[in-house]
MIPA-677369 format. One line per field, with one value per residue (C-alpha): residue in three letters; residue number from 1; chain; x, y, z. Coordinates in nm, 2 decimals, padded with zeros to 4 digits. Last residue first. Example, Ala and Ser with C-alpha at 12.3 -4.5 7.8 and 13.67 -1.06 7.14 Angstrom:
BEGIN
r = [SER | ALA] $
k = [2 | 1] $
c = [A | A] $
east = [01.37 | 01.23] $
north = [-00.11 | -00.45] $
up = [00.71 | 00.78] $
This chain:
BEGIN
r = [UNK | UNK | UNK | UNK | UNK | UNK | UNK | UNK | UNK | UNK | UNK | UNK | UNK | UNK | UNK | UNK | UNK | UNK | UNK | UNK | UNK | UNK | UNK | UNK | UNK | UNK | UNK | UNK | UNK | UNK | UNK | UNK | UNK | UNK | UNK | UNK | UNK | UNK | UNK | UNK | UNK | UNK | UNK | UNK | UNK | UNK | UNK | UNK | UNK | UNK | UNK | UNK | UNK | UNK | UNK | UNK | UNK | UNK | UNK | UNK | UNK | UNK | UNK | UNK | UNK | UNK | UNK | UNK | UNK | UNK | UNK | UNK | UNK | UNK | UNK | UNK | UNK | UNK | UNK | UNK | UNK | UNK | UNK | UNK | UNK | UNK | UNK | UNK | UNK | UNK | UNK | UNK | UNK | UNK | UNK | UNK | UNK | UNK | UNK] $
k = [99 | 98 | 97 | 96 | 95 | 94 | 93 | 92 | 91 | 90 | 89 | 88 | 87 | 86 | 85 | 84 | 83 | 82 | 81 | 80 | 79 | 78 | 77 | 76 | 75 | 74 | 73 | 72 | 71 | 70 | 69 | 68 | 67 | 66 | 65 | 64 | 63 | 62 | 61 | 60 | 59 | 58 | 57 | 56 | 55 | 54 | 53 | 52 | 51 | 50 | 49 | 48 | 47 | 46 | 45 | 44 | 43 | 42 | 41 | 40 | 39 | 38 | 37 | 36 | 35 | 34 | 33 | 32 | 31 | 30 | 29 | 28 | 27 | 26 | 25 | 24 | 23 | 22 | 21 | 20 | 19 | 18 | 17 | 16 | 15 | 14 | 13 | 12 | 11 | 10 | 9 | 8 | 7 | 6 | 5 | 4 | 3 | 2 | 1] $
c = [A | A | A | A | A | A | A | A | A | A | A | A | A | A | A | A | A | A | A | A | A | A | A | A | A | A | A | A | A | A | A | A | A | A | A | A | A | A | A | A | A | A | A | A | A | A | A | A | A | A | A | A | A | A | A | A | A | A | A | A | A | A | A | A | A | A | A | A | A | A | A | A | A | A | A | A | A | A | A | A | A | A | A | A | A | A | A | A | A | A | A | A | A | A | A | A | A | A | A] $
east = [11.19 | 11.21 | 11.12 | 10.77 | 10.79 | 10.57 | 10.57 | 10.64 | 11.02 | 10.97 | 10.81 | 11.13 | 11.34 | 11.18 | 10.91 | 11.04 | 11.07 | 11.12 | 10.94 | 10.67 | 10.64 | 10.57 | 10.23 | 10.16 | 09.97 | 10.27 | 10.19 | 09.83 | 10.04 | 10.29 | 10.08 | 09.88 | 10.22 | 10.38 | 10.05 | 10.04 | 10.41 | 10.34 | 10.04 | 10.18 | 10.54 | 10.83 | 10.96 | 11.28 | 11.25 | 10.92 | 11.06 | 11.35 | 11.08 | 10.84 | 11.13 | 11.20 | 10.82 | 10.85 | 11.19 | 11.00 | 10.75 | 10.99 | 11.17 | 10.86 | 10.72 | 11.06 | 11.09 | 10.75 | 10.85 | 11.13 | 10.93 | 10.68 | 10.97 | 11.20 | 10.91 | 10.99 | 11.14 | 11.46 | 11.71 | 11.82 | 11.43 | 11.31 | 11.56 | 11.50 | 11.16 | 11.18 | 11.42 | 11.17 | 10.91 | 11.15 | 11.21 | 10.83 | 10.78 | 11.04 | 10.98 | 10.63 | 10.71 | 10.92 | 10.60 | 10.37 | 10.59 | 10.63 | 10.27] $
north = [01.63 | 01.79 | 01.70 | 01.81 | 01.90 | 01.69 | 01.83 | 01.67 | 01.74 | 02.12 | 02.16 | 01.94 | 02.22 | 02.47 | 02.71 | 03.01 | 03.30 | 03.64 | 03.47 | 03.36 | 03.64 | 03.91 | 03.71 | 03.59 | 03.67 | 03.91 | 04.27 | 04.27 | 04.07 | 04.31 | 04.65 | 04.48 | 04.40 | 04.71 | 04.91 | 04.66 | 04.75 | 05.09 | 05.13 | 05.26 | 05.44 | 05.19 | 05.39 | 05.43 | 05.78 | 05.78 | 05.60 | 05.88 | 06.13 | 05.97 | 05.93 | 06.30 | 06.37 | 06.19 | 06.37 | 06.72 | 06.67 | 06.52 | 06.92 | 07.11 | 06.98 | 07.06 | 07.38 | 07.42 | 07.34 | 07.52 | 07.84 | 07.83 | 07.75 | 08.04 | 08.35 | 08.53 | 08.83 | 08.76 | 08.75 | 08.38 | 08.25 | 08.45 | 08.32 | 07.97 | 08.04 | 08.16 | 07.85 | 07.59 | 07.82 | 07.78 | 07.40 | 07.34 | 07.51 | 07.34 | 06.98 | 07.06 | 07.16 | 06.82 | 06.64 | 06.79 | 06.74 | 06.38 | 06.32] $
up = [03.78 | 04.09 | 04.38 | 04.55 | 04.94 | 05.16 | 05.49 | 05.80 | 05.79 | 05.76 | 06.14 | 06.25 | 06.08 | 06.25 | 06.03 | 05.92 | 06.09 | 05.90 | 05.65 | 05.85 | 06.06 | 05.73 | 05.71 | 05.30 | 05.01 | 04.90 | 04.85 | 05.04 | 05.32 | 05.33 | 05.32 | 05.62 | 05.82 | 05.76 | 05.90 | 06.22 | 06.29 | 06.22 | 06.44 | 06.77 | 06.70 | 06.65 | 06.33 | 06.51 | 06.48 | 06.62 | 06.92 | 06.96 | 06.95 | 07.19 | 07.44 | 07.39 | 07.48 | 07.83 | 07.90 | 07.78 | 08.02 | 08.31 | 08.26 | 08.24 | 08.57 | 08.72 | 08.59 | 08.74 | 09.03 | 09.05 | 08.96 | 09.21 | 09.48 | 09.35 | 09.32 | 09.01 | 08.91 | 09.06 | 08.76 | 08.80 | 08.81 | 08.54 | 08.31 | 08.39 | 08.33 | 07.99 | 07.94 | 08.05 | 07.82 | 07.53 | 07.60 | 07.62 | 07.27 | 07.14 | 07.30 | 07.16 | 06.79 | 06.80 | 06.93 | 06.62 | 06.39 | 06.44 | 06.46] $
């Protein structure tokens, strides 16, 4: 997945570029080429927000993959060690002392 949207912000970036080019040396109509300049440019915004999610390893599915793999390691939900019951919720059960 990562590849994939990096090879787009490229592609899209060369074409963007490509355009600009075409735009500053007159072989292209201004308006047509603004707007799709334009186009190109909230395209590759939208993508780089992908990217930097990605990166962050916040992308759709991870969160449910690291919970599976945690449970099938451990036996137990990753949210109740990263939050532990409340101390009131603690006083109501019976913890054995030691001997």
């Amino acid at each position: 997945m990562a590849t994939a949207t990096i090879d787009r912000i490229n592609d899209l970036s060369a074409k963007r570029s490509r355009l600009y080019s075409a735009a500053g040396s007159g072989r292209a109509t201004k308006s047509g080429v603004l707007q799709r300049i334009g186009a190109l440019t909230s395209e590759l915004d939208e993508l780089w927000e992908l990217r930097r999610a990605e990166r962050a390893g916040r992308r759709e599915g991870v969160d449910l993959l690291i919970e599976r793999s945690y449970q099938e390691l451990y036996g137990r939900n990753v949210d109740d060690v990263i939050s532990p019951p409340s101390v009131a919720d603690a006083e109501h059960q019976k913890v054995p002392l030691a001997a």
